[in-house]
N, CA and C atoms of all chains as a GROMACS GRO file, in nm:
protein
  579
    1UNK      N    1  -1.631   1.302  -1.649
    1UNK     CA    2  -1.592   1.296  -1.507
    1UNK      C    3  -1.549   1.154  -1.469
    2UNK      N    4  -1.661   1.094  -1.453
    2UNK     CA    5  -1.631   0.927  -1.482
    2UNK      C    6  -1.444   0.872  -1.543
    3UNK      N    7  -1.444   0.941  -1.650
    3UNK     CA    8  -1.318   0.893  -1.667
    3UNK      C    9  -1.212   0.955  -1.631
    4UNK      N   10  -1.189   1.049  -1.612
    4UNK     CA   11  -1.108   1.072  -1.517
    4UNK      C   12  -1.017   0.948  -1.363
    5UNK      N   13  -1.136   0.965  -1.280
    5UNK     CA   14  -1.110   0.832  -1.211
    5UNK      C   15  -1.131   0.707  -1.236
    6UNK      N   16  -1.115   0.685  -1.336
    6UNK     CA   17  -1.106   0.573  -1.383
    6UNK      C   18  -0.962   0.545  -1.407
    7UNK      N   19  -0.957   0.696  -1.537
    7UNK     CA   20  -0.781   0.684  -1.564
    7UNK      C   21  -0.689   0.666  -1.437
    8UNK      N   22  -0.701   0.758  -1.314
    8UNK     CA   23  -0.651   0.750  -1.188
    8UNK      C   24  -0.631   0.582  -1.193
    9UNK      N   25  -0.696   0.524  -1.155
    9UNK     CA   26  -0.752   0.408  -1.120
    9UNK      C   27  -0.692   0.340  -1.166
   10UNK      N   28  -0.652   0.322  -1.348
   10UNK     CA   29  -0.573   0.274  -1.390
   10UNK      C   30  -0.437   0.277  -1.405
   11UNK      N   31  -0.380   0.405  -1.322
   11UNK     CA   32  -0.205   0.471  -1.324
   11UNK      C   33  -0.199   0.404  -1.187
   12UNK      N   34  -0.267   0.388  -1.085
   12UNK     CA   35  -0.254   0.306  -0.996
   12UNK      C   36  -0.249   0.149  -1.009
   13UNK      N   37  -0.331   0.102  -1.061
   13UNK     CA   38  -0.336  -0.042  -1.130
   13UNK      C   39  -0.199  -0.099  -1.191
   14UNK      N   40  -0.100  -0.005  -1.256
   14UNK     CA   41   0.005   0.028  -1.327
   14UNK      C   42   0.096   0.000  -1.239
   15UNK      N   43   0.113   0.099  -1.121
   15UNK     CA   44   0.204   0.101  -1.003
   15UNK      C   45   0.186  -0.044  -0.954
   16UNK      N   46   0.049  -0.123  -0.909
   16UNK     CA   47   0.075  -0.238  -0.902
   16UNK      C   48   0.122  -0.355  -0.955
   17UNK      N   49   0.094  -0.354  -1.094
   17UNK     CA   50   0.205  -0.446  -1.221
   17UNK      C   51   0.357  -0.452  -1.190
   18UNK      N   52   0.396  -0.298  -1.155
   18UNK     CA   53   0.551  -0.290  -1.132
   18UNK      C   54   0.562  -0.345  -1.022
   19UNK      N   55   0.452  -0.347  -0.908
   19UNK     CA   56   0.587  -0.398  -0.814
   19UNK      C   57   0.530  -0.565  -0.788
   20UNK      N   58   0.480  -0.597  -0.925
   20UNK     CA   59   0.487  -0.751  -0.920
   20UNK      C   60   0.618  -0.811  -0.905
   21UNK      N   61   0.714  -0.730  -1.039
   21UNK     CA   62   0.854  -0.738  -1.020
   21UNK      C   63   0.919  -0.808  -0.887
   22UNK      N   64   0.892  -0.730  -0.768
   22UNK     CA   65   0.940  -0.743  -0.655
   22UNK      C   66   0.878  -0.874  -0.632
   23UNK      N   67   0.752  -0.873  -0.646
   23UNK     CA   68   0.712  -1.027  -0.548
   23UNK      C   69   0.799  -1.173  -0.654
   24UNK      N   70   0.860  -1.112  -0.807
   24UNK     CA   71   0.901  -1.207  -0.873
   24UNK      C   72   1.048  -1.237  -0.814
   25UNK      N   73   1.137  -1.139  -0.759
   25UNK     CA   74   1.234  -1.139  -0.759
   25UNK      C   75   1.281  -1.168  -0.586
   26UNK      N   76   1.226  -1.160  -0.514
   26UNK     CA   77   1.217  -1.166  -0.363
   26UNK      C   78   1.343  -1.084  -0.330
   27UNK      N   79   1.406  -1.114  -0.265
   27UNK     CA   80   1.520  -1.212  -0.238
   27UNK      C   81   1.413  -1.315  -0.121
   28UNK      N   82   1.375  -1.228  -0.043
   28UNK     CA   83   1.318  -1.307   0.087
   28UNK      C   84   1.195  -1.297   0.099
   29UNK      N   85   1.148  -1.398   0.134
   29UNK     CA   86   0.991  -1.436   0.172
   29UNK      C   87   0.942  -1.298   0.216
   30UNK      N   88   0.974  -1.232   0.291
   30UNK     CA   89   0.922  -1.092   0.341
   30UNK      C   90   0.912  -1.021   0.246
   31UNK      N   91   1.011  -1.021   0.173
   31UNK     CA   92   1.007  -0.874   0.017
   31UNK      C   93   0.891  -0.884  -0.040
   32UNK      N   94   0.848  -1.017  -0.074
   32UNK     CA   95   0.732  -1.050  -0.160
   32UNK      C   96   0.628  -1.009  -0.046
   33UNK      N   97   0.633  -1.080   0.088
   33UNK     CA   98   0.510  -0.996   0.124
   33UNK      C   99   0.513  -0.872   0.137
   34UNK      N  100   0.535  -0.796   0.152
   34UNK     CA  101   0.583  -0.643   0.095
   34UNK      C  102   0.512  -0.644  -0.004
   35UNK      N  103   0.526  -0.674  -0.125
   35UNK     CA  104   0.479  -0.596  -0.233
   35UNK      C  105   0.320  -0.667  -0.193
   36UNK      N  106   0.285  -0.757  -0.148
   36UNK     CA  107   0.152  -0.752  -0.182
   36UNK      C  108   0.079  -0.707  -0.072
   37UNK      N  109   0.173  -0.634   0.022
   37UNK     CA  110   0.079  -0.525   0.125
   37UNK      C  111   0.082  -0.381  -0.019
   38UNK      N  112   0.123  -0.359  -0.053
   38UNK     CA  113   0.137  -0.285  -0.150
   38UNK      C  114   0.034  -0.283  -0.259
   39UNK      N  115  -0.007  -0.387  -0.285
   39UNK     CA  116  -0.148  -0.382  -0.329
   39UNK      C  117  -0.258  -0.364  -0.296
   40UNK      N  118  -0.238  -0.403  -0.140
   40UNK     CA  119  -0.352  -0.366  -0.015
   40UNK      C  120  -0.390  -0.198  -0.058
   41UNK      N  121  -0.256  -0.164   0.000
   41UNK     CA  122  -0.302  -0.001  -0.044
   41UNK      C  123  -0.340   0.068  -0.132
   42UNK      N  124  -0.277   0.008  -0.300
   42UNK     CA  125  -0.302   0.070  -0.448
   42UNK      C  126  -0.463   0.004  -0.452
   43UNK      N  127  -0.484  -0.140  -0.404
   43UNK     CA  128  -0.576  -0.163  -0.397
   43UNK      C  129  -0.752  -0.074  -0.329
   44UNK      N  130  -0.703  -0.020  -0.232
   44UNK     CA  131  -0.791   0.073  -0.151
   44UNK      C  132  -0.824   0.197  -0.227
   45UNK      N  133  -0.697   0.250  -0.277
   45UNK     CA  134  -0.743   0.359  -0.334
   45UNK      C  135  -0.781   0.332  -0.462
   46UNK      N  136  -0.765   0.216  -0.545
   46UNK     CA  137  -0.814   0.209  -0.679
   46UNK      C  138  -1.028   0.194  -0.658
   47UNK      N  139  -1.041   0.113  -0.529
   47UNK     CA  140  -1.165   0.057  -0.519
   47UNK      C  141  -1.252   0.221  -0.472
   48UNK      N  142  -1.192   0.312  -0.425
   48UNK     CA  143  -1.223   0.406  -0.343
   48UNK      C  144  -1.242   0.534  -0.499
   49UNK      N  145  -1.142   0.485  -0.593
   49UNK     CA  146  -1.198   0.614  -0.679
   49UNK      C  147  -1.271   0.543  -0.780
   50UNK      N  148  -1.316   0.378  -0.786
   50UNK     CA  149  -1.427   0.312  -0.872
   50UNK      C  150  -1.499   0.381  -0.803
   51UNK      N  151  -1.565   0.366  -0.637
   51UNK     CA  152  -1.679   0.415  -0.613
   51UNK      C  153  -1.755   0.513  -0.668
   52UNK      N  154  -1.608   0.617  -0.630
   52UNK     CA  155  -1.680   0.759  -0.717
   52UNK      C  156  -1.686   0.766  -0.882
   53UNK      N  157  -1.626   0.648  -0.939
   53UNK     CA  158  -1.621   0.717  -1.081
   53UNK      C  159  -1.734   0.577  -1.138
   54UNK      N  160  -1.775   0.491  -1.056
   54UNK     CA  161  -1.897   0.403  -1.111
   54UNK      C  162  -2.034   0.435  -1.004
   55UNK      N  163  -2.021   0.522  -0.903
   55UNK     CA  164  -2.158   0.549  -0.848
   55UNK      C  165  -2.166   0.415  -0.789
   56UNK      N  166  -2.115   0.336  -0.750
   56UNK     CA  167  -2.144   0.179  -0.700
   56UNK      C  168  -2.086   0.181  -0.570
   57UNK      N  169  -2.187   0.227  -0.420
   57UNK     CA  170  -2.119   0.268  -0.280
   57UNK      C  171  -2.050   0.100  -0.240
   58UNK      N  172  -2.114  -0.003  -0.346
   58UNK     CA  173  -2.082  -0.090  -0.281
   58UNK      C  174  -1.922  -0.111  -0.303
   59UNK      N  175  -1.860  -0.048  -0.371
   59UNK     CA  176  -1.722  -0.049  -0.352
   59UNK      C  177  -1.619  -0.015  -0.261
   60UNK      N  178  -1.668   0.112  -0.234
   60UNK     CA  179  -1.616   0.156  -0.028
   60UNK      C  180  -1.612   0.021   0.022
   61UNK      N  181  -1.743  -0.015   0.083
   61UNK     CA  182  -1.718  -0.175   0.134
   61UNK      C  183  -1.623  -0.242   0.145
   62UNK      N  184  -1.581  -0.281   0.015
   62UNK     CA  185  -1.485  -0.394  -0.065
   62UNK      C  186  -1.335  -0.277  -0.001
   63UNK      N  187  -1.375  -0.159  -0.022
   63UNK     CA  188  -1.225  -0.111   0.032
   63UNK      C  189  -1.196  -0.130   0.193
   64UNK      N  190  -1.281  -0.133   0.247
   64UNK     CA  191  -1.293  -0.151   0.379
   64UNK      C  192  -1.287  -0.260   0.439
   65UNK      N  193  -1.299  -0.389   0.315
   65UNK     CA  194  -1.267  -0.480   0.389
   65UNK      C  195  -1.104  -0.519   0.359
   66UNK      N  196  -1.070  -0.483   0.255
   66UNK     CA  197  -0.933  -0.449   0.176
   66UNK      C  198  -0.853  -0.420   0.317
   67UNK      N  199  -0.889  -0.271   0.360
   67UNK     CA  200  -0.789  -0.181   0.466
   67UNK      C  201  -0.798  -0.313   0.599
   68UNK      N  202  -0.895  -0.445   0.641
   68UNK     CA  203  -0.896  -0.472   0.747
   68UNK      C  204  -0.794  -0.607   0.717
   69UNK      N  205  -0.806  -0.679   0.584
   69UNK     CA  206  -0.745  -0.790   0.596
   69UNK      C  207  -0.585  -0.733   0.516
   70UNK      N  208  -0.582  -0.662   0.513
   70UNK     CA  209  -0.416  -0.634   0.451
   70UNK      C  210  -0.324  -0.633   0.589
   71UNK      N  211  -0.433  -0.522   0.719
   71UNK     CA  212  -0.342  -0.585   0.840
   71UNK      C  213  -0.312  -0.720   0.896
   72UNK      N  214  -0.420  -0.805   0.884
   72UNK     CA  215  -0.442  -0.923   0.894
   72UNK      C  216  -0.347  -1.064   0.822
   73UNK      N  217  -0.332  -0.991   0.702
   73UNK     CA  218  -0.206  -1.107   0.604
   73UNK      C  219  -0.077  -1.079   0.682
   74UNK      N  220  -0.082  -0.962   0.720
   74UNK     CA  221   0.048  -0.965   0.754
   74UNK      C  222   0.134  -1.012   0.907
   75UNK      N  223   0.021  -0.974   0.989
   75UNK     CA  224   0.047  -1.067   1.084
   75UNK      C  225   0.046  -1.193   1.115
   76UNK      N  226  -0.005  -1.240   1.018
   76UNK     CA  227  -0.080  -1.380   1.015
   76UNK      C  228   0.046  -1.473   0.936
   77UNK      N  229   0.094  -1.360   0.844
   77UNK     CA  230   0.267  -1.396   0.743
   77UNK      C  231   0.354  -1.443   0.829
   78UNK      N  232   0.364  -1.285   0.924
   78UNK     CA  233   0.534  -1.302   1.025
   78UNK      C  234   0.467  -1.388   1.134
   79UNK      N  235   0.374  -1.427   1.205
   79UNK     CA  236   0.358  -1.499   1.275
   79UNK      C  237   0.397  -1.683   1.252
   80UNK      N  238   0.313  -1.653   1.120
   80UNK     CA  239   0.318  -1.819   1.111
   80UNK      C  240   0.354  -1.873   0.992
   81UNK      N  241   0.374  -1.780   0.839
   81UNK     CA  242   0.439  -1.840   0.747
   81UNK      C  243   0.572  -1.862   0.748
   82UNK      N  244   0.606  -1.720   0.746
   82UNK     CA  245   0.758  -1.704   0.768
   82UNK      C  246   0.842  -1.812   0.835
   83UNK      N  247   0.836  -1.874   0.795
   83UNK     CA  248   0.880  -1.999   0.894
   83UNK      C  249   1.090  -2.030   0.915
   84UNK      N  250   1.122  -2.088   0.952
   84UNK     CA  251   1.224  -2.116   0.971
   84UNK      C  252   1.325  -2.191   0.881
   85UNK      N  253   1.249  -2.255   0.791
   85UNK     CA  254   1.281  -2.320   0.734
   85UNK      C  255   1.361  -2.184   0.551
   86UNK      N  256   1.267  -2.070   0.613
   86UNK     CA  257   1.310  -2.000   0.515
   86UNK      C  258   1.514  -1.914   0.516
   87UNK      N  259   1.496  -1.912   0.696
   87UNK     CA  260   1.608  -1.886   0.710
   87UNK      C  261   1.747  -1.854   0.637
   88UNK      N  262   1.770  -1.988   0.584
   88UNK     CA  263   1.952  -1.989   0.464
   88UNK      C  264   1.892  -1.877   0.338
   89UNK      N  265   1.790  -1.918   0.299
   89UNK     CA  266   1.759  -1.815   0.146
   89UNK      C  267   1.728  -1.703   0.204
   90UNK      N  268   1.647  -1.636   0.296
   90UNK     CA  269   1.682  -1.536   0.388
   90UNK      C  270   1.748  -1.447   0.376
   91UNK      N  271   1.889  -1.481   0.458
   91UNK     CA  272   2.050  -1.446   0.496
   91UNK      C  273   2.130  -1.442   0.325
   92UNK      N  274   2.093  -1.556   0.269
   92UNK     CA  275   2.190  -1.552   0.138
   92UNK      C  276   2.150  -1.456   0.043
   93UNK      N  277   2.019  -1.416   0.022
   93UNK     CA  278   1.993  -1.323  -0.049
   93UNK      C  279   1.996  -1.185  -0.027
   94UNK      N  280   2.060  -1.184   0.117
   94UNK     CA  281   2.130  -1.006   0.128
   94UNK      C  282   2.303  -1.037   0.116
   95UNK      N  283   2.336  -1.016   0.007
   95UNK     CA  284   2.508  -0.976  -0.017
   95UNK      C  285   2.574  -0.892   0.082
   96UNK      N  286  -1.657   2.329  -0.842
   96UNK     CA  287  -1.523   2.397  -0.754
   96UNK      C  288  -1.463   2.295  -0.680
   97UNK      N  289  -1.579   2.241  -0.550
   97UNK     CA  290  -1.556   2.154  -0.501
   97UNK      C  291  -1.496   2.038  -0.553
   98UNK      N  292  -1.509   1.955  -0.706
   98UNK     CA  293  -1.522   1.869  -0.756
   98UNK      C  294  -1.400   1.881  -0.792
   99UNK      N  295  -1.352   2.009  -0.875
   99UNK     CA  296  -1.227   2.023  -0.898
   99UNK      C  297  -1.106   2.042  -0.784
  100UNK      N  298  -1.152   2.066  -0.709
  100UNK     CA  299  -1.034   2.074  -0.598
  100UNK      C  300  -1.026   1.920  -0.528
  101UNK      N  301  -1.103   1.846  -0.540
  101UNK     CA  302  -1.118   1.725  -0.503
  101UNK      C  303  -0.994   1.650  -0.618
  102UNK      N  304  -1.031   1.685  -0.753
  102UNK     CA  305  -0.942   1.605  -0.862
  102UNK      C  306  -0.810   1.628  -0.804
  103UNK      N  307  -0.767   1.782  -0.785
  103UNK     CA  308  -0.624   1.816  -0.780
  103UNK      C  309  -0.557   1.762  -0.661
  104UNK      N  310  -0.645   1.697  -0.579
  104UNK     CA  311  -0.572   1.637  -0.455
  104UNK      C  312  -0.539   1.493  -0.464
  105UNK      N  313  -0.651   1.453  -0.584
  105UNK     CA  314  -0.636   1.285  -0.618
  105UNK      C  315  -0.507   1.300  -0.730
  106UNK      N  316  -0.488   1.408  -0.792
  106UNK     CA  317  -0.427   1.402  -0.930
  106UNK      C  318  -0.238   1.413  -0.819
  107UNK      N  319  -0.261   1.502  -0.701
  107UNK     CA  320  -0.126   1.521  -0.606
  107UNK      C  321  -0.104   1.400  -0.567
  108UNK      N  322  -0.161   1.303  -0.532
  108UNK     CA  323  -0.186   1.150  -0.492
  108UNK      C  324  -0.060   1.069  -0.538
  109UNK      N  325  -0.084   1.061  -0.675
  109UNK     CA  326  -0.038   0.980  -0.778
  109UNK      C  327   0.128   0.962  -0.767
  110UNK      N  328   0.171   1.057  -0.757
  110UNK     CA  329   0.325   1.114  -0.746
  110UNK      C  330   0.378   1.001  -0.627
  111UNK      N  331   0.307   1.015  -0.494
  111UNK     CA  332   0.333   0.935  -0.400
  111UNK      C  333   0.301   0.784  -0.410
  112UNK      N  334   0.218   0.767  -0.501
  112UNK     CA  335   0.224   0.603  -0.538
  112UNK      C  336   0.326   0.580  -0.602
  113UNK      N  337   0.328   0.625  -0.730
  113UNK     CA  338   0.459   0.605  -0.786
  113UNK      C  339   0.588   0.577  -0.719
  114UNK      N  340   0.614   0.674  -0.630
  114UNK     CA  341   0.761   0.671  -0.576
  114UNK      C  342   0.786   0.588  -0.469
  115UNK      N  343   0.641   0.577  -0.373
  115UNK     CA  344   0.640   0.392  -0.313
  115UNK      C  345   0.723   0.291  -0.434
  116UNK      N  346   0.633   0.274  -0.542
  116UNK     CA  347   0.661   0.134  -0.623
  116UNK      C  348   0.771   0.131  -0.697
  117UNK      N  349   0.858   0.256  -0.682
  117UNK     CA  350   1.005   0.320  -0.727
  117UNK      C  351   1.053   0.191  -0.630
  118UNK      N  352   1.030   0.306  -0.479
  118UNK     CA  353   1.120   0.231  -0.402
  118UNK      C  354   1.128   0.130  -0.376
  119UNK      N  355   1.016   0.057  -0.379
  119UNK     CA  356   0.988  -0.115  -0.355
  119UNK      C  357   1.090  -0.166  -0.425
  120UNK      N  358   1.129  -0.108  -0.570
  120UNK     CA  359   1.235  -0.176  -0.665
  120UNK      C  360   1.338  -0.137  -0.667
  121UNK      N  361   1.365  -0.028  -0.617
  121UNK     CA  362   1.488   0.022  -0.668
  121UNK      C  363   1.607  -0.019  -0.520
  122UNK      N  364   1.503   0.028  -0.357
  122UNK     CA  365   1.608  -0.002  -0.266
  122UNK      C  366   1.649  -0.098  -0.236
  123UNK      N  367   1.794  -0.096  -0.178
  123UNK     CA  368   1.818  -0.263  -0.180
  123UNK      C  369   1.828  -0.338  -0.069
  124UNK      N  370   1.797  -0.284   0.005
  124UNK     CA  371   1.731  -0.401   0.141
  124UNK      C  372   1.582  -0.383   0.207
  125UNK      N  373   1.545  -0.520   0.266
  125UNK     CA  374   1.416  -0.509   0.319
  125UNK      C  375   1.369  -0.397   0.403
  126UNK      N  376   1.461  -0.343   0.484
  126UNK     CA  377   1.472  -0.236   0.592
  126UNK      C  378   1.403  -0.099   0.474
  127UNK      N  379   1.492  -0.053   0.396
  127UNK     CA  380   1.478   0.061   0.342
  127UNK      C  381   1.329   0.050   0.230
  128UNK      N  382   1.316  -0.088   0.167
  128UNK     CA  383   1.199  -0.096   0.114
  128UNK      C  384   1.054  -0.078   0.195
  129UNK      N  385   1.083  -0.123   0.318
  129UNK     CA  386   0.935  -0.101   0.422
  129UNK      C  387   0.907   0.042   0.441
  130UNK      N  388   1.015   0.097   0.425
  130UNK     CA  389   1.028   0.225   0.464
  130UNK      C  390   0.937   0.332   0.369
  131UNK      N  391   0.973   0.244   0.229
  131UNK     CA  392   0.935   0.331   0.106
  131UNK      C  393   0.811   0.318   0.074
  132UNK      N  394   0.730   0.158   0.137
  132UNK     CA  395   0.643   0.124   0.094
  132UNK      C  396   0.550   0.204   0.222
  133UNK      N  397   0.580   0.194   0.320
  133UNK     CA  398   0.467   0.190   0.407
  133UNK      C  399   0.450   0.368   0.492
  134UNK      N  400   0.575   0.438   0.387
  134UNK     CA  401   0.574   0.585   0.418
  134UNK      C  402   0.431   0.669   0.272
  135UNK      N  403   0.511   0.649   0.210
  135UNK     CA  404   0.458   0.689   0.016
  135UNK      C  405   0.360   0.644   0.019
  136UNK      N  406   0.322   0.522   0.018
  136UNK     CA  407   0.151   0.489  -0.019
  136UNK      C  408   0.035   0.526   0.093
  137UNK      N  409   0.109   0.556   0.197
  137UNK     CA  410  -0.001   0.557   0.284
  137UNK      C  411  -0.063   0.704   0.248
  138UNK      N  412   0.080   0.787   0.212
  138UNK     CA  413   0.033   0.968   0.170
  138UNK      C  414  -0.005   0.959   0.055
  139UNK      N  415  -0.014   0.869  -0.014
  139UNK     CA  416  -0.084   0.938  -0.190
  139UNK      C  417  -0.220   0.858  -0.149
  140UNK      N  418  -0.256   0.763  -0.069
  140UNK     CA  419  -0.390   0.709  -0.035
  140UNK      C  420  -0.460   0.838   0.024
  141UNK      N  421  -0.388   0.863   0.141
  141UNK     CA  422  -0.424   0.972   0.194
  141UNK      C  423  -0.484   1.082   0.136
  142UNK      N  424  -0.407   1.183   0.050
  142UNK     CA  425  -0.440   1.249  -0.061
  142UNK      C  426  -0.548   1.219  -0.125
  143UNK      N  427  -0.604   1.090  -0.197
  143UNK     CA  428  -0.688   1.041  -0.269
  143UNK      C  429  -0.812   1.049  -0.172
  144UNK      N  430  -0.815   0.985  -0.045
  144UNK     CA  431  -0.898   1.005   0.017
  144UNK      C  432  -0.972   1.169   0.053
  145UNK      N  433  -0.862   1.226   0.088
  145UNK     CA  434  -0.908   1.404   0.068
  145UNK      C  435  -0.949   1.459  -0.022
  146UNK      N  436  -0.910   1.407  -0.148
  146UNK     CA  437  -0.994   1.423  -0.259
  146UNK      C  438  -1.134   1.400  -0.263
  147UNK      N  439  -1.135   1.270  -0.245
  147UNK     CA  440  -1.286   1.217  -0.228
  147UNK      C  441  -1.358   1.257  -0.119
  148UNK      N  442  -1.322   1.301  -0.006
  148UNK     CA  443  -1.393   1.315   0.146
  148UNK      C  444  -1.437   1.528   0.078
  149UNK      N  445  -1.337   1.583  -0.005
  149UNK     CA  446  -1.423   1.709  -0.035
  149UNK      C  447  -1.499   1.738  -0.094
  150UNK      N  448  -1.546   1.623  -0.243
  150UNK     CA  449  -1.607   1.581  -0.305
  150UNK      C  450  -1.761   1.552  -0.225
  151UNK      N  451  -1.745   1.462  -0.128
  151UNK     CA  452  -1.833   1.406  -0.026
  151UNK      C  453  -2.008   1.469  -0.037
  152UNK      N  454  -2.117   1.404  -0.032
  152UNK     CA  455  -2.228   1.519  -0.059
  152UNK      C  456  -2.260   1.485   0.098
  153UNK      N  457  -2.183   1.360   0.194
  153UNK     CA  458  -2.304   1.368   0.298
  153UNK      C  459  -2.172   1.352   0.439
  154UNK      N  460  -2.195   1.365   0.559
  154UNK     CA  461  -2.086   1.333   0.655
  154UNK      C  462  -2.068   1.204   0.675
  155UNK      N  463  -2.172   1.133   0.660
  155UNK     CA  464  -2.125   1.020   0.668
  155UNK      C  465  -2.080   0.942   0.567
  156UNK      N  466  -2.035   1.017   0.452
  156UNK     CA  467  -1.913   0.941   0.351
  156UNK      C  468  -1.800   1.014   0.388
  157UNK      N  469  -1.784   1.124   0.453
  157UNK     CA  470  -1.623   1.178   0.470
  157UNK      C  471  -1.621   1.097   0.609
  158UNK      N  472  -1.676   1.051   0.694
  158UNK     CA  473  -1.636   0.952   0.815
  158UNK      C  474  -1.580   0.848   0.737
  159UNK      N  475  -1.629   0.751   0.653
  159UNK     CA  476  -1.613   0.622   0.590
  159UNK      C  477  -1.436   0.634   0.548
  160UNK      N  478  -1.526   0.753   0.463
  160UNK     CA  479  -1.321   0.783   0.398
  160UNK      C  480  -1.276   0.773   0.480
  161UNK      N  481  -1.256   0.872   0.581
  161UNK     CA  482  -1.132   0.877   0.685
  161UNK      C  483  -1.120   0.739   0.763
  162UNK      N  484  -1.196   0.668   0.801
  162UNK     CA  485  -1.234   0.508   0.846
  162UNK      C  486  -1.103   0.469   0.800
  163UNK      N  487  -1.144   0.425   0.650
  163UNK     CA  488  -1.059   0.311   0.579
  163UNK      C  489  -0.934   0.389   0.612
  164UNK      N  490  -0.925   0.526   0.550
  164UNK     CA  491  -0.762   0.556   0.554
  164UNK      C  492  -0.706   0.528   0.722
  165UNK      N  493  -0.764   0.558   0.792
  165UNK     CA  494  -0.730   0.524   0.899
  165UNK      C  495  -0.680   0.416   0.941
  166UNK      N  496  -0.767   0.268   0.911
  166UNK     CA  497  -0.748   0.137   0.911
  166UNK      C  498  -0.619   0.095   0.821
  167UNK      N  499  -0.600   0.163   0.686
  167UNK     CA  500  -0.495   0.112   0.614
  167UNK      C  501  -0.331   0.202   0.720
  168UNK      N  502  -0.382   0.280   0.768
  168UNK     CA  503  -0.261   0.360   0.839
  168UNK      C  504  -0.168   0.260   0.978
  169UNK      N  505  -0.279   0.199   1.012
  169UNK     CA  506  -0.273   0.160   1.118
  169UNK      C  507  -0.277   0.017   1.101
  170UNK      N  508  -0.279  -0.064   0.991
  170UNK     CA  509  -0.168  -0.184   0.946
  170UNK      C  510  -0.084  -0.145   0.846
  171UNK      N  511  -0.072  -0.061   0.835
  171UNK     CA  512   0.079  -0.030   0.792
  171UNK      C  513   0.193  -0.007   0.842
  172UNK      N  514   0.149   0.065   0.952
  172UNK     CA  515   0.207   0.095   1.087
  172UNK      C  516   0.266  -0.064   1.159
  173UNK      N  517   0.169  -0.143   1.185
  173UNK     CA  518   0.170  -0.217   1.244
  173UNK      C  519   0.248  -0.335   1.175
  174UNK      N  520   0.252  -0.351   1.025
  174UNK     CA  521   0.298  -0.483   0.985
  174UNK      C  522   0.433  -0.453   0.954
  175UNK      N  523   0.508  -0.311   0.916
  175UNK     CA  524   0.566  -0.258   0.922
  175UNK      C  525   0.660  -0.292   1.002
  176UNK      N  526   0.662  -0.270   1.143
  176UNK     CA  527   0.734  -0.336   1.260
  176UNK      C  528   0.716  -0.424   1.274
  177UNK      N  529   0.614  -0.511   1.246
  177UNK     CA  530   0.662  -0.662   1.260
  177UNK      C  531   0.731  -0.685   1.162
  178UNK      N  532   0.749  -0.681   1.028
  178UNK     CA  533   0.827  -0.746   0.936
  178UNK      C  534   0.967  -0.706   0.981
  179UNK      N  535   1.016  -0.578   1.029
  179UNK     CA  536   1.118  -0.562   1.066
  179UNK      C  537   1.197  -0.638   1.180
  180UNK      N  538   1.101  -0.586   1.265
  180UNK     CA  539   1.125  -0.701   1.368
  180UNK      C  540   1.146  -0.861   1.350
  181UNK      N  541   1.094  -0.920   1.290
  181UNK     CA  542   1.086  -1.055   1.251
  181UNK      C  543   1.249  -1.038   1.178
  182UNK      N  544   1.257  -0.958   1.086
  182UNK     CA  545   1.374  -0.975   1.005
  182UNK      C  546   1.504  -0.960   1.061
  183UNK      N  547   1.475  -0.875   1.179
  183UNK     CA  548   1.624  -0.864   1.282
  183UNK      C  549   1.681  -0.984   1.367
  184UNK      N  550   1.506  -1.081   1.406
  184UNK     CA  551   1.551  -1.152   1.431
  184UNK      C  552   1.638  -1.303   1.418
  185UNK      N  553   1.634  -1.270   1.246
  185UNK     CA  554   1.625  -1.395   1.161
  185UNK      C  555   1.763  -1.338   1.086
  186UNK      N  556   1.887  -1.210   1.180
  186UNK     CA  557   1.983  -1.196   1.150
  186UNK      C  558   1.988  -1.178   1.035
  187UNK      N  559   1.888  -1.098   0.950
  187UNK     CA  560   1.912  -1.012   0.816
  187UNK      C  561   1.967  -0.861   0.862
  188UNK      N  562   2.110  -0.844   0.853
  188UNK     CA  563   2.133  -0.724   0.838
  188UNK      C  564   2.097  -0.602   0.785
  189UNK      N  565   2.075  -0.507   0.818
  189UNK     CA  566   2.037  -0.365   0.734
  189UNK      C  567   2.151  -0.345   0.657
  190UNK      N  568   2.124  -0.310   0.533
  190UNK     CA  569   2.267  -0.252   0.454
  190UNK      C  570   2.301  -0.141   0.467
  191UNK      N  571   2.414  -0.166   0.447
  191UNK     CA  572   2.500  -0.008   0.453
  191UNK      C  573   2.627  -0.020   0.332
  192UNK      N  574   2.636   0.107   0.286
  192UNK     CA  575   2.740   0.147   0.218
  192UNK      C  576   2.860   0.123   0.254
  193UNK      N  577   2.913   0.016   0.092
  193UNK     CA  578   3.079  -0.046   0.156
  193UNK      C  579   3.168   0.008   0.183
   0.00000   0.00000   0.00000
């Protein structure tokens, strides 16, 4: 049983490798944050089927705090990283 | 029974992660990638969570589940439009077919 969600766990883990891609390739500061809200989520559900497949509740937790700061990066990104200075690479990297 | 009908909803899951991290790569503007990311993962989380919430032996782990999925729904939702927003304003066009 155990492995089962585990395997899950790891085809998700997988999905996150690929879209490292994206945070390698940007074009724009935003794309990359994109993919690593994207981990927020593969992240939640990978921690959510450890729980059940290691019996360890303390993992819910860790997902829960996962689901609160993934909203949090991201406002915290477009508010105040994203800065202006990113602008020209921005614009130039949509053809 | 329970246990197994729990798998087949985590095992339906999977499909929708995947095709998030398709789209993350494959579409080619920021517009259509938010789209892919923050539509797809939220439903194969979703799924996973229904899996686990039927599984559940007590109510207060199918509350928890639904909690988080909830919380991840609702910054997804939320960062979602801001990145867009931010990006309209910073005169990144949406693409369109030449």
């Amino acid at each position: 049983m155990t492995d089962f969600y585990v395997g899950v766990a790891l085809i998700l883990l997988l999905t996150v490798v690929a879209g490292l891609i994206r945070v390698l390739r940007g074009p724009t500061a935003a794309d990359r944050m994109m993919a690593a809200q994207l981990f927020g989520t593969c992240g939640v559900a990978i921690l959510l089927l450890l729980t059940r497949g290691s019996g360890q509740l303390i993992f819910e937790d860790v997902a829960l705090v996962f689901a609160l700061l993934g909203a949090l990066s991201t406002v915290a990104f477009v508010r105040r990283a994203w800065k202006a200075g990113d602008l020209k690479s921005d614009t130039e990297g949509l053809k | 029974m329970r246990e197994l009908a729990g798998m087949m909803l985590i095992v339906f899951g999977i499909p929708f992660f995947l095709s998030g991290t398709i789209g993350l790569l494959r579409l080619p503007d920021i517009y259509t990638r938010l789209h892919a990311l923050t539509k797809a993962d939220n439903i194969g989380l979703g799924f996973v969570v229904l899996g686990l919430a039927v599984q559940a032996t007590s109510w207060l782990e199918v509350v928890k589940l639904l909690l988080i999925w909830f919380l991840v729904l609702l910054a997804g939702a939320t960062s979602c439009h801001l990145v867009a927003d931010a990006a309209l304003q910073r005169n990144i066009r949406p693409w369109t077919k030449e």
